[in-house]
C-alpha positions in Angstrom: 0.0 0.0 0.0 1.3 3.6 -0.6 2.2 6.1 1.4 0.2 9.1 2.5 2.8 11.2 0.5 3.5 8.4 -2.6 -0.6 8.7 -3.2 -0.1 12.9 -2.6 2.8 13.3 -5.6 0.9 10.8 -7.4 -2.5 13.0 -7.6 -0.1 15.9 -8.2 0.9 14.4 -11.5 -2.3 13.5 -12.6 -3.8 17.2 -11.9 -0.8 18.9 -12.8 -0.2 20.5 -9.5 2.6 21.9 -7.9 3.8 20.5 -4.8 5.4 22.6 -1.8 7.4 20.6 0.9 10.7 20.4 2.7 13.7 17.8 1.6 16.6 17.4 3.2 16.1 20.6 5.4 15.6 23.0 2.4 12.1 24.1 1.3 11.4 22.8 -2.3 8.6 24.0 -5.3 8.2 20.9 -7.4 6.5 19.7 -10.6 6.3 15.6 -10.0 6.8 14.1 -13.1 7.7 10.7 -12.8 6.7 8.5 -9.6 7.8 4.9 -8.4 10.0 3.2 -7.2 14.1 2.4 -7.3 15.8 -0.3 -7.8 15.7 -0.8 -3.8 11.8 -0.9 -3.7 12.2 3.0 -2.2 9.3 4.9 -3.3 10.7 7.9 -5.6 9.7 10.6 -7.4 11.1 12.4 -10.3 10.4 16.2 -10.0 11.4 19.3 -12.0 12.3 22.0 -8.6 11.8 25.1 -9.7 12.1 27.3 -6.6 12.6 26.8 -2.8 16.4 25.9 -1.8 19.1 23.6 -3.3 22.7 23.0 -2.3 22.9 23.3 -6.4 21.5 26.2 -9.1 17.8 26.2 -9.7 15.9 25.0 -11.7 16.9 20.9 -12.0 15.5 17.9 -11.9 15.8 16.0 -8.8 15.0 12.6 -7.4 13.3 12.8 -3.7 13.1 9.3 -1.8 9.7 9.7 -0.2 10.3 8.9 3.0 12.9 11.9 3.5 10.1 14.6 2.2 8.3 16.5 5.2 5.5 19.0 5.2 4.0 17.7 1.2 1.0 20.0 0.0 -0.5 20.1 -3.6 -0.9 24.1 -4.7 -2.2 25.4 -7.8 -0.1 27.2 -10.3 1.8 27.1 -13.3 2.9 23.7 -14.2 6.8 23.7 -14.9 8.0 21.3 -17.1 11.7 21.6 -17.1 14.1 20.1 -19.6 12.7 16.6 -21.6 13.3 13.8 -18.7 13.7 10.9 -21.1 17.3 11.4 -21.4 18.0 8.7 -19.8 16.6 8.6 -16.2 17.7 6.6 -13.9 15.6 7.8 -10.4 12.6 6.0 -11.2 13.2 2.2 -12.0 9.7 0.8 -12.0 7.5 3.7 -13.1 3.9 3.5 -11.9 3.1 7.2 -13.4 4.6 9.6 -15.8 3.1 12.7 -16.6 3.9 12.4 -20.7 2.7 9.0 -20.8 -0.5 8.7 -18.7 -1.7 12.5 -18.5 -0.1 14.5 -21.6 -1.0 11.6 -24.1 -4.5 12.0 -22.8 -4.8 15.2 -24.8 
């Protein structure tokens, strides 16, 4: 079963939401994109961060391990799509949901 926050990104993606939390100490404004889980059965999300704090420049993509993320809330807002995340990914391993398969190709 899922985690509060794995089912929280996951509805994110599928509404095109931002999400607001706290990772690793430093506030972070996300776009989930990808959501899953690693090659250690970790649940993990793919996410373009657009704002909030990094130890490196902003935007990038990042990959969050769900159990470090604090604070998650869905906000509306303009969906940020960052650079194309195909190239080569290698955050999520067994994808349950990504945004340009299951939502975008929707359209």
């Amino acid at each position: 079963m899922p985690s509060a926050t794995y089912t929280l990104f996951r509805n994110a993606i599928l509404s095109e939401q931002q999400v607001v939390c706290s990772y690793d100490g430093r506030p972070r404004e996300l776009c989930p994109h990808i959501i899953g889980t690693n090659k250690n059965g970790e649940e993990v999300v793919l996410a373009w961060q657009f704002a909030g704090e990094s130890s490196g420049r902003l935007p990038q993509w990042r990959c969050l391990k769900l159990t470090g993320v604090r604070d998650a809330r869905t906000r509306q807002g303009r969906w940020h799509e960052g650079g194309l995340h195909r190239t080569r990914q290698t955050c999520v391993s067994a994808i349950d949901l990504d945004i340009n398969v299951h939502v975008r190709k929707r359209r």
